[in-house]
C-alpha positions as CSV (number, residue, x, y, z in Angstrom):
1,X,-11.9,15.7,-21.2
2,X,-11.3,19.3,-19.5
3,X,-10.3,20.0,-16.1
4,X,-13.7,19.7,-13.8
5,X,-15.7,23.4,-12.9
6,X,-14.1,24.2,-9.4
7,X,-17.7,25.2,-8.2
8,X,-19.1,21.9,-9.3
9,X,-16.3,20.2,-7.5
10,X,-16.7,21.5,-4.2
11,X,-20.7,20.9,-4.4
12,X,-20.0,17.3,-5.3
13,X,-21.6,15.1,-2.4
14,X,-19.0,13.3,-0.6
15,X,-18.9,10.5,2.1
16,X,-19.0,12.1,6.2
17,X,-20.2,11.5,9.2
18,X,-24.0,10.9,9.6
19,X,-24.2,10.5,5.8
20,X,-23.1,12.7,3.0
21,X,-22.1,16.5,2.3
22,X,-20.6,19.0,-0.1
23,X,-16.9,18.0,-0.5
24,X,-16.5,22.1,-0.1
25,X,-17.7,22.1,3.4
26,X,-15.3,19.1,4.5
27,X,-13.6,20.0,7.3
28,X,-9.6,19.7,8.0
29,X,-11.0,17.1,10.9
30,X,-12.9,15.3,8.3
31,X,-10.3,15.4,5.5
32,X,-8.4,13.5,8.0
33,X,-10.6,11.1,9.7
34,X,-11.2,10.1,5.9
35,X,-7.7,9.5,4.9
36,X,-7.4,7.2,8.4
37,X,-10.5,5.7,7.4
38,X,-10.0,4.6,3.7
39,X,-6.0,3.8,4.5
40,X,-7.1,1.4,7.5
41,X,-9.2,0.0,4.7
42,X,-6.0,-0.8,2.3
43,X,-5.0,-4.4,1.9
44,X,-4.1,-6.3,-1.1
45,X,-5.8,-7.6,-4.0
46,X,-8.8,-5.4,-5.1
47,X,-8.2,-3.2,-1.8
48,X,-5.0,-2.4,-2.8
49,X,-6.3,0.5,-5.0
50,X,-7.6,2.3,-1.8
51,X,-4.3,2.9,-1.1
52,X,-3.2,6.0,-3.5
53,X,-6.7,7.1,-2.7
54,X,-6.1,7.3,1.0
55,X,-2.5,8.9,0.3
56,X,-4.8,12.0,-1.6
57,X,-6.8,12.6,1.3
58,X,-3.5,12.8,3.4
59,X,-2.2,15.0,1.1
60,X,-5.5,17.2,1.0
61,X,-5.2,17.4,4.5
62,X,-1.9,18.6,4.7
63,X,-2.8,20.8,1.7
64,X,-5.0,22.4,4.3
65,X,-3.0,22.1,7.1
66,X,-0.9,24.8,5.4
67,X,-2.9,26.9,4.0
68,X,-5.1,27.1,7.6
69,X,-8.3,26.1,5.8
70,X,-10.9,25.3,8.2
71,X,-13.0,23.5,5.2
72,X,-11.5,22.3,1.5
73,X,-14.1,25.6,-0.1
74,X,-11.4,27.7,1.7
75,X,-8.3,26.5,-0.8
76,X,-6.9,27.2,-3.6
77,X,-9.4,26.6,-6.6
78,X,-6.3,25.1,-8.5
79,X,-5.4,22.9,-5.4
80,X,-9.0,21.2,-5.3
81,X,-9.5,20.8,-8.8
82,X,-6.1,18.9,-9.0
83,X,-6.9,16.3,-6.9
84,X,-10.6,15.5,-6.6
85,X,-9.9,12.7,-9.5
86,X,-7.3,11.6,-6.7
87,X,-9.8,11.6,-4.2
88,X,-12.9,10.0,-6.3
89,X,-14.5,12.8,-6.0
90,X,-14.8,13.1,-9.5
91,X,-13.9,11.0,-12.7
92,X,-9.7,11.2,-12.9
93,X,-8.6,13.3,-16.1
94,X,-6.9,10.8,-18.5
């Protein structure tokens, strides 16, 4: 399997507020409210696995943090494309 189109990646509809939205136009806010969100979310058993999820979208966020990206379209291509399989965004690279 090759590395996902970065253009597709960023137009992939992802979970927001009030519904859904290109994963491009998630905001560093949003990035963040998501990582909270899924790692509040993290238990054990079958939840367990929300965990290294959560842990990408903190990573994303910091990831934008430092580059001052208001939204994730505003990064690196090579930083997105790395970790949408973290982030189920899209299907994980074997």
């Amino acid at each position: 399997m090759s590395a996902p189109d970065h253009a597709a990646v960023l137009a992939e509809r992802v979970h927001a507020p009030g519904g859904t939205k290109p994963f491009g136009e998630m905001t560093a806010a949003e990035v963040r409210d998501r990582a909270d969100e899924l790692r509040a979310a993290t238990g054990w058993g079958p939840t367990a696995r929300v965990g290294p999820v959560a842990r990408a979208w903190a990573e994303l966020g910091r990831a934008m943090d430092a580059a001052g990206a208001a939204a994730v379209a505003d990064l690196d291509p090579g930083v997105v494309t790395e970790l949408a399989g973290k982030l189920w965004v899209v299907p994980r690279l074997l």
